[in-house]
C-alpha positions in Angstrom: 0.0 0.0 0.0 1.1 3.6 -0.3 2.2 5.5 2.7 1.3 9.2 2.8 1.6 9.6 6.9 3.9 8.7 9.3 6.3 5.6 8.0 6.8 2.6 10.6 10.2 2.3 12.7 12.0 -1.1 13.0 14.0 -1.6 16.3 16.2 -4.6 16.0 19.2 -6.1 16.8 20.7 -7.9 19.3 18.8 -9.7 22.2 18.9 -7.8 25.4 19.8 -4.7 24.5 17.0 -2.5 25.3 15.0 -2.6 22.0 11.5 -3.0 24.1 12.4 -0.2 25.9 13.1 2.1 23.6 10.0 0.6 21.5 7.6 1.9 24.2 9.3 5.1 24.4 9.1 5.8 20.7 5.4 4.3 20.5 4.4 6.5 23.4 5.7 9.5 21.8 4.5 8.9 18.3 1.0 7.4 19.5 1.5 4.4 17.8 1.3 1.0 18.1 3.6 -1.7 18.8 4.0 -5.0 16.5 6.0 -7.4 18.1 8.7 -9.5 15.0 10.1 -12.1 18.0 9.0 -15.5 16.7 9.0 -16.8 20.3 6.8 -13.8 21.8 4.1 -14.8 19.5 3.5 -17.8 22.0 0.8 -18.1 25.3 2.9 -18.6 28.1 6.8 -18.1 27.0 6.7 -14.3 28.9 9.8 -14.8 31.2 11.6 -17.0 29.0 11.1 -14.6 26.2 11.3 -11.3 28.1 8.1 -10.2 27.1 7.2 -6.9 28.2 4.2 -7.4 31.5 1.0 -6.4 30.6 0.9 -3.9 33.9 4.2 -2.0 31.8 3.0 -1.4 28.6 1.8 2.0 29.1 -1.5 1.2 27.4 -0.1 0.7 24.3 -1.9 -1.6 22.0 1.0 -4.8 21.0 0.3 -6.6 17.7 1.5 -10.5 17.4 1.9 -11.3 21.1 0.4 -14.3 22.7 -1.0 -15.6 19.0 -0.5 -19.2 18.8 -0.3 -22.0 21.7 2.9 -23.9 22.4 1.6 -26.9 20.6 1.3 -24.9 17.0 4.2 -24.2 14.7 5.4 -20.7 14.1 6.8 -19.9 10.7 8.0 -16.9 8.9 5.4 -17.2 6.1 2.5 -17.0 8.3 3.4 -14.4 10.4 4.9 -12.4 7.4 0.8 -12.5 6.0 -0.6 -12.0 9.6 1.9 -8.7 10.6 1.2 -7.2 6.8 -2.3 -7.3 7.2 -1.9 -5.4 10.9 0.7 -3.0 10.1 -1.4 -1.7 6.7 -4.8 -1.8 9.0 -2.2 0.6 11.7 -1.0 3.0 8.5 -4.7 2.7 6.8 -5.8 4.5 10.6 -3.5 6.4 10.9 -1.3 5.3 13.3 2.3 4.3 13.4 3.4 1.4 13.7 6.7 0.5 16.0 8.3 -2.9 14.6 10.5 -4.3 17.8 12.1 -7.5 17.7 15.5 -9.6 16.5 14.2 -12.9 14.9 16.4 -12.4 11.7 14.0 -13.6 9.3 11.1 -12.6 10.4 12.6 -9.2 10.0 13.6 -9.3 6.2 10.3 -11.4 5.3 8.4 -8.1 7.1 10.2 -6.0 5.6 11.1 -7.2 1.9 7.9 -9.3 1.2 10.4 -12.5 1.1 8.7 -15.1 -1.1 9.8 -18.2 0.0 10.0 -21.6 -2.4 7.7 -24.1 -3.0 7.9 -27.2 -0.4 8.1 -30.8 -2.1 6.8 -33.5 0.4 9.0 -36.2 -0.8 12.2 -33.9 -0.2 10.9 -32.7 2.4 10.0 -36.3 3.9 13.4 -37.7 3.3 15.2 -34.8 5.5 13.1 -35.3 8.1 13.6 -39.2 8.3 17.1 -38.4 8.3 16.8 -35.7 11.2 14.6 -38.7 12.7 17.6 -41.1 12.0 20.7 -39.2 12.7 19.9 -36.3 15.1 19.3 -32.5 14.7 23.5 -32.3 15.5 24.2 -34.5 12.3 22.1 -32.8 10.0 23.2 -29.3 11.2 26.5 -30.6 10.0 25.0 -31.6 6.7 23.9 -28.4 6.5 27.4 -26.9 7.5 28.9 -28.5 4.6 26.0 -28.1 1.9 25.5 -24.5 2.8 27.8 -23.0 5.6 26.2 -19.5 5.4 22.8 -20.8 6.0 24.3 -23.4 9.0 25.7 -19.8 10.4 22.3 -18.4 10.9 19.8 -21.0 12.0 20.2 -22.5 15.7 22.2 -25.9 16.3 18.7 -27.1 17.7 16.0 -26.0 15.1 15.3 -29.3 13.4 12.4 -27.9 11.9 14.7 -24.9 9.9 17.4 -26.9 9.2 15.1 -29.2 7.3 13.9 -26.5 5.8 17.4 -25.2 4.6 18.2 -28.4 3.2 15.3 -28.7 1.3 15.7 -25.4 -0.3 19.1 -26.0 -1.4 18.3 -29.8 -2.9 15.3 -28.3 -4.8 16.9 -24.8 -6.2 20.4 -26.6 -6.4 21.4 -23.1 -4.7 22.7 -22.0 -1.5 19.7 -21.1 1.1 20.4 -17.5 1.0 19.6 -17.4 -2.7 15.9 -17.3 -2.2 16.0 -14.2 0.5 15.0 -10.9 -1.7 17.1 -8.0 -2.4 17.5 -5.4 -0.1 16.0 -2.2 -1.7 13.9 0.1 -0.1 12.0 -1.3 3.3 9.0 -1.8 2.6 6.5 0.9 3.9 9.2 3.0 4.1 10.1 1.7 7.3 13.2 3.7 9.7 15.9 1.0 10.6 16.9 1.1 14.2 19.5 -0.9 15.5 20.5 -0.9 19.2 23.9 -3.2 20.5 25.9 -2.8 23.3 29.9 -3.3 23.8 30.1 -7.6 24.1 31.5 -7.4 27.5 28.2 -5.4 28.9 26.2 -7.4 26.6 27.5 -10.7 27.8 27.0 -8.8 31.3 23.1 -8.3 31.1 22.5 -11.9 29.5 24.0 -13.7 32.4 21.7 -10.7 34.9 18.7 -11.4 32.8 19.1 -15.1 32.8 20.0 -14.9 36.6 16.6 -12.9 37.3 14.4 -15.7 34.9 15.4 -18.8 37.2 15.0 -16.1 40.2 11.0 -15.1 38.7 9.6 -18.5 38.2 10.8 -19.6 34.6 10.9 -23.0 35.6 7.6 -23.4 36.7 7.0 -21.6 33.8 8.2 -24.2 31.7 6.3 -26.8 33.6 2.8 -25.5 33.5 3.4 -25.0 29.5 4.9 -28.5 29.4 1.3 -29.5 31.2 -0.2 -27.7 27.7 2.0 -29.5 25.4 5.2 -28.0 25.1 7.1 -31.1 24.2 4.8 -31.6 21.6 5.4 -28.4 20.0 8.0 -28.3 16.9 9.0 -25.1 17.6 8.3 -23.2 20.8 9.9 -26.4 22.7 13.6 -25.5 21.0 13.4 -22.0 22.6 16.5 -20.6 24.6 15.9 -21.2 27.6 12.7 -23.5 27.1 14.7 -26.5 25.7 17.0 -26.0 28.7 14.7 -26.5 31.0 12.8 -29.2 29.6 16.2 -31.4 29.6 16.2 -30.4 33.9 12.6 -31.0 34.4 13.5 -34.5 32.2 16.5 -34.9 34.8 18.8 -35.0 32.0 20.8 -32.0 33.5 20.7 -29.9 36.8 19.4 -26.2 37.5 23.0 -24.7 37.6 23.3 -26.4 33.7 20.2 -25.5 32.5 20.8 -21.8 33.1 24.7 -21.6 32.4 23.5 -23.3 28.6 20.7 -20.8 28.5 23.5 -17.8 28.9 25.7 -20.1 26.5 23.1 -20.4 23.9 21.6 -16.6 23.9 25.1 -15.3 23.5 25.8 -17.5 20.6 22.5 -16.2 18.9 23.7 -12.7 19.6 26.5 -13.8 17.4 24.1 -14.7 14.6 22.0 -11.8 15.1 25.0 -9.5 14.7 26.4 -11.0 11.5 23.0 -10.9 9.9 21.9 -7.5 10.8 25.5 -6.5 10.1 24.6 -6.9 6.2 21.5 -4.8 6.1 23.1 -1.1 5.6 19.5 0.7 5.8 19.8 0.1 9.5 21.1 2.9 12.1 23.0 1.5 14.7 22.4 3.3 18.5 24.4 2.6 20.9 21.9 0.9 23.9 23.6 2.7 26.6 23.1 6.3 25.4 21.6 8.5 28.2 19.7 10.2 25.1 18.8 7.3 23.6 15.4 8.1 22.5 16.7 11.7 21.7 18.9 10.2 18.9 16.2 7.8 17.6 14.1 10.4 17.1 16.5 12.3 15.7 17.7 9.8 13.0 13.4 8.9 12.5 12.6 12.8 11.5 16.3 13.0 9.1 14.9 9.8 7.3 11.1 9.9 6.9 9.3 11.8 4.1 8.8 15.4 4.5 
């Protein structure tokens, strides 16, 4: 659709480095709306595990794609890439503008550059997934790693589901994963490109607080009342940070001090990923997270790069 009033801002990057934060504050000073783009925020229940902002501190601001699907359905790019299209023109159609937050790589690009994804074939598809059935999400990963070490870089160890995915791709197009994404032109909408990191050190800092504070709140009985709703069932929500963790304690695979020193292990490997991903897009302007005038340079870079 054509934009003729205020164009949507995108807050990304890196998790835990106060893109929620500065999300509200830009939403509450615009009057807009916020539409979540974190895959696992989309699911009932995964709120300290995820980070998701309480209901009782969202200023009465109106969130898009939270709390969406159960733990027992599937989250994938291509639905929530029709569901958050459809929201964010209803947001621009009214008038109001609409604050992207989130750092699930994908779900960014297929937002913002209307990523059409390949055609699936069920026999290819079966034959990876008999194999991932066989051998182990590890082994296929390192299938992966060898057929296409790009897209082995940016999809999780764990994530059976993608990595099937990946290799499908690549057998049916006989090219490397990546080869499908779109070009990056102009965002759609129009859309300002934040980006907020932090120096590793700090970074690496606040992930081991946050995860600290997550096993202090209650995340594993978190994890157990979803694993009463299915949880192990699900094919994706169960291989969340954190979530697939805790499954392996409450399973008595692992103890309480493992499950959270792999949680801190595993987020900061994903900040890797996140970083070398976003690191490619050069529409985005980076912030540094701990600016005192944070919000004073976002707005600042939002009113330089929308339409006059």
């Amino acid at each position: 659709m054509d934009v003729t009033g205020p164009v949507p801002v995108a807050v990304v990057g890196p998790t835990a480095t106060g893109k929620s934060a500065l999300a509200l504050d830009l939403a509450e000073r615009f009057g807009g709306d916020i539409v979540n783009v974190d895959a696992m925020q989309q699911y009932r229940g995964m709120d300290i595990g995820t980070a998701k902002t309480p209901v009782g501190e969202r200023r009465g601001i109106p969130h898009h794609r939270l709390d969406v699907l159960d733990v027992t359905e599937t989250a994938t790019v291509a639905a929530y890439q029709e569901a958050a299209t459809a929201e964010i023109d209803a947001l621009l159609a009214s008038g109001r503008r609409p604050v992207i937050v989130g750092g699930s790589m994908m779900y960014v690009q297929a937002l913002l550059d209307d990523w059409r994804f390949p055609a699936t074939d069920p026999d290819v598809r079966a034959r990876w997934e008999a194999r991932l059935a066989a051998d182990g999400v590890a082994a296929l990963h390192g299938e992966l790693a060898r057929r296409d070490p790009a897209a082995a870089e940016s999809i999780l160890p764990s994530d059976g589901r993608r990595i099937v995915r990946a290799l499908e791709v690549v057998e049916l197009t006989g090219q490397p994963f990546a080869a499908s994404a779109p070009t990056i032109g102009e965002p759609r909408w129009g859309t300002v490109l934040l980006g907020i990191d932090r120096d590793t050190d700090e970074l690496d800092a606040r992930i081991e607080a946050r995860t600290d504070a997550m096993f202090t709140e209650g995340f594993v009985d978190e994890v157990a009342a979803l694993a009463e709703r299915g949880l192990r069932d699900g094919v994706t929500a169960r291989r969340a940070i954190g979530y697939a963790q805790v499954l392996q304690y409450l399973d008595g695979e692992i103890d309480v001090d493992r499950a959270r020193e792999t949680t801190v292990a595993g987020t900061r490997r994903y900040v890797r990923r996140q970083r070398s991903w976003f690191a490619r897009d050069r529409r985005i302007t980076w912030l540094r997270g701990e600016n005192p005038d944070l919000l004073g340079r976002a707005l600042a870079v939002v009113a330089d790069r929308e339409p006059t």
